[in-house]
N, C-alpha and C positions, 0 to 999 in steps of 0.2 A: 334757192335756199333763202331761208327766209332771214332779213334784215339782225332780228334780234339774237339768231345764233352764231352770227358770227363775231357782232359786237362781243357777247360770252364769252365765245372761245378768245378773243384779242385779250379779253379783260382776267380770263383765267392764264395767257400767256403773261401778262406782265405781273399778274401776282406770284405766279410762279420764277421768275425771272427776280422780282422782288426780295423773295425769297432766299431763295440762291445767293444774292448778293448780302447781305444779313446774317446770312451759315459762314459764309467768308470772311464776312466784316470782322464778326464776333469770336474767329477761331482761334483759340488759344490750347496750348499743353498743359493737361494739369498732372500731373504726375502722382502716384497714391505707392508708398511702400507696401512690399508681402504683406509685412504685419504692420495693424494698423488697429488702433484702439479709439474708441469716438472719443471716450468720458475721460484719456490719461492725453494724448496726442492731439484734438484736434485745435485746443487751446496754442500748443506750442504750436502747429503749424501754423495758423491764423497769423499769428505774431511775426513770426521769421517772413510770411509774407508780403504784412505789409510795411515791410524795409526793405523789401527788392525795388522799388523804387528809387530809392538813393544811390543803388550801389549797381547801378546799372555800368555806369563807365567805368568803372572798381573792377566789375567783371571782366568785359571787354577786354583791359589792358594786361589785365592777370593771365587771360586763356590765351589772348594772342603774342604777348610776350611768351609763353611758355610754348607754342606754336614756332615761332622765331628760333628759340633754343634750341627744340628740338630737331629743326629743318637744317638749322644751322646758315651756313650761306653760300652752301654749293648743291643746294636744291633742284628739281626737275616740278615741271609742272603737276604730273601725277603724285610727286609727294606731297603738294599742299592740299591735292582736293581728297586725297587719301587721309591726312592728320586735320584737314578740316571738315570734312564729312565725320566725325568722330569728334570734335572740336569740345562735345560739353560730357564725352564720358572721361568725367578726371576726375574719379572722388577721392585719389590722393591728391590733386591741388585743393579741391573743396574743404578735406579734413583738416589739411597746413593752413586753413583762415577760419577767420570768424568775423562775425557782425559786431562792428564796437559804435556803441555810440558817442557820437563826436565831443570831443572836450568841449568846457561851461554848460552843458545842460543842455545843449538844444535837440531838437528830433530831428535830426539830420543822420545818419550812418554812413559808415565807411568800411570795405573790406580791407582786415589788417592779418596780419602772417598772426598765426597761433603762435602760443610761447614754447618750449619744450615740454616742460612740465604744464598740459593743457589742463586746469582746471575746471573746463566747460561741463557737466552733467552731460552724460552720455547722451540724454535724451533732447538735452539743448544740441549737441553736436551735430546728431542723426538729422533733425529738423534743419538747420541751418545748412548745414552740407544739401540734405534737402532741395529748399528754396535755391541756393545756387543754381542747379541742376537746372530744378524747374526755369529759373527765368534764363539759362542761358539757350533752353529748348525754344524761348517764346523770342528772345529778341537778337541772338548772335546769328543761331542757326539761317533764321530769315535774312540775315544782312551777310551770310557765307560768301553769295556773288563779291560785294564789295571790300572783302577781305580775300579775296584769291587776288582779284584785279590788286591789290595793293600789291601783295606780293612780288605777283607777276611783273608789275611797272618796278617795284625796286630792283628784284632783278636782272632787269634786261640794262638799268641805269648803273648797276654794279659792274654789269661786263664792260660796256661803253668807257669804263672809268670813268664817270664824271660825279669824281670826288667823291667822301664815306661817305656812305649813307648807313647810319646807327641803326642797329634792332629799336631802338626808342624811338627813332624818326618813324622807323617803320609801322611801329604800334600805333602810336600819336596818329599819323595820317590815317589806318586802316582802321579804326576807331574813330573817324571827325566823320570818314565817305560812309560808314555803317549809320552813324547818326545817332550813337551812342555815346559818345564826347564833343564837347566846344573845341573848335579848331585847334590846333597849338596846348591844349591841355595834357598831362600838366609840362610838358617840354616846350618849347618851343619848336613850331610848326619848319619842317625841312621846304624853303619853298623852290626845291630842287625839283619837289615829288610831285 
């Protein structure tokens, strides 16, 4: 076999390999509603997207304290991977918040509880509710492992008895090992856990 076709084939295995890793790198969810209008919607979308950044631990704490509630704290293992495989369909938490931005003017945001009387524009809502979705698909889901394991360790430290350990502790920690909040934010870090 001659010298220069196998060099090719090496060089077409690593670009291919290259590749691969690149399609990985780069993979994200983007999510698109039924209905979907370029010239009325894509403006709102754009926008409510680029403030998923901010409120990335906003989310975090909102889906897994509402996880916590709803497991309560006489849970089994199968119920967390159950309500957390499911973790970002909650467009009733999505619709109960909205995107506010932060007092004095800066460009920072924050996800805050909608008021009763939700004055949002429908179309602002859909969007916003939206983007929640969307970035809990991109950065929760990915980080599921390190929110079960939270669980799972608060758990077995509940049985043991060694002392309360808070739904808040619980969020706080399963929220720092996802890597979607600063340790101890905003509680104070249980360093039971």
């Amino acid at each position: 076999m001659p010298l220069h076709s196998s060099s090719s084939k090496i060089s077409s295995l690593w670009a291919l390999l290259g590749l691969s890793i690149l399609v990985a790198w780069a993979q994200a969810t983007i999510r698109m509603p039924e209905e979907f209008n370029v010239e009325q919607d894509f403006s709102e979308k754009e926008k409510w997207r680029k403030v998923q950044r901010f409120i990335r631990c906003d989310l975090c704490q909102l889906l897994v304290s509402n996880t916590a509630e709803v497991l309560g704290e006489n849970y089994k293992e199968d119920d967390v991977y159950d309500h957390i495989d499911n973790i970002c369909d909650a467009e009733e938490i999505y619709d109960k918040h909205y995107l506010k931005n932060t007092p004095g003017g800066s460009s920072e945001w924050i996800l805050a509880p909608a008021e009763e009387a939700d004055e949002r524009a429908p179309n602002t809502k859909r969007w916003q509710s939206h983007s929640m979705k969307e970035l809990c698909d991109n950065i929760i889901k990915p980080a599921d492992d390190e929110i079960k394991d939270t669980f799972m360790k608060v758990k077995k430290k509940r049985a043991k008895g060694k002392g309360k350990i808070s739904n808040e502790d619980l969020v706080t920690e399963a929220c720092a090992k996802a890597r979607l909040c600063p340790a101890g934010s905003p509680g104070k870090k249980n360093s039971e856990l």
